[in-house]
N, C-alpha and C positions, 0 to 999 in steps of 0.2 A: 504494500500500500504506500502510496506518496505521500510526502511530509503533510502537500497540499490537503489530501485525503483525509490524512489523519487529522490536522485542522478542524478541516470541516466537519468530521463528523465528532471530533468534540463540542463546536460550536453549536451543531443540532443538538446534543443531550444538553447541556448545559441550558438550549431556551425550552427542553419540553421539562424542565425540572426547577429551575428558579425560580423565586416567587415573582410574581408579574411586576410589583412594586420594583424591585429590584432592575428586572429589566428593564420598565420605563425610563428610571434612570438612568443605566447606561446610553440607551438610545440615547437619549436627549445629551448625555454629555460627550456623546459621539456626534451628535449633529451640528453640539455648541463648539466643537472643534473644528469640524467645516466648515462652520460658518466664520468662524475666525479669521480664514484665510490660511491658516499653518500649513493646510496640505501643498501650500505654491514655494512652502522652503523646504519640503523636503527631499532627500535624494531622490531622482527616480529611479526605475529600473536601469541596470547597465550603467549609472553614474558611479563615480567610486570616491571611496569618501577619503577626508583626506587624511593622511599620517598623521597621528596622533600619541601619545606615552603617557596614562595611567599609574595609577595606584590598583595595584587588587587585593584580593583580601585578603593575604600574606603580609598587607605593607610594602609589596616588594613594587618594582616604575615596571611595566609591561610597555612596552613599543608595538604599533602593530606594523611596522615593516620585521622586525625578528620572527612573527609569526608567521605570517603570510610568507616569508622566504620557505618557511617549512611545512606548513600545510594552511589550511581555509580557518578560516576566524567566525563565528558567530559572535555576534557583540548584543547583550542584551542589556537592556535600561529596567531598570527598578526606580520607580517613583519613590522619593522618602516618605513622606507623611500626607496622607489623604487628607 
């Protein structure tokens, strides 16, 4: 199955199992972000972002040219405080 797949079909149990309240809200706070205009700064597809050097959760500085020399990078964002 594709990553794509797998996605989606957590996305589908996820809306037949949440409480509606809950989803509403996300809607709307996914609408309130398009409507923002953000989706016109972000990378598109096939753009490539630029070198960058971190902290991770070791304390240690990660570069993403050292990685990317050795294999592919997922970079994921964790919001701090909702």
């Amino acid at each position: 199955m594709s990553l794509q797949a797998k996605l989606d079909e957590y996305k589908d149990n996820f809306q037949k199992t949440a409480p509606a309240d809950i989803l509403q809200q996300m809607h709307q706070a996914t609408n309130d972000l398009r409507e923002s205009g953000i989706l016109e700064e972000v990378l598109k597809k096939g753009y490539k972002a630029p070198h960058f050097a971190l902290e991770n959760g070791a304390n240690k500085i990660v570069r993403s040219e050292d990685i990317l020399s050795q294999r592919f990078m997922v970079l994921t964002f964790y919001r701090g405080r909702w």
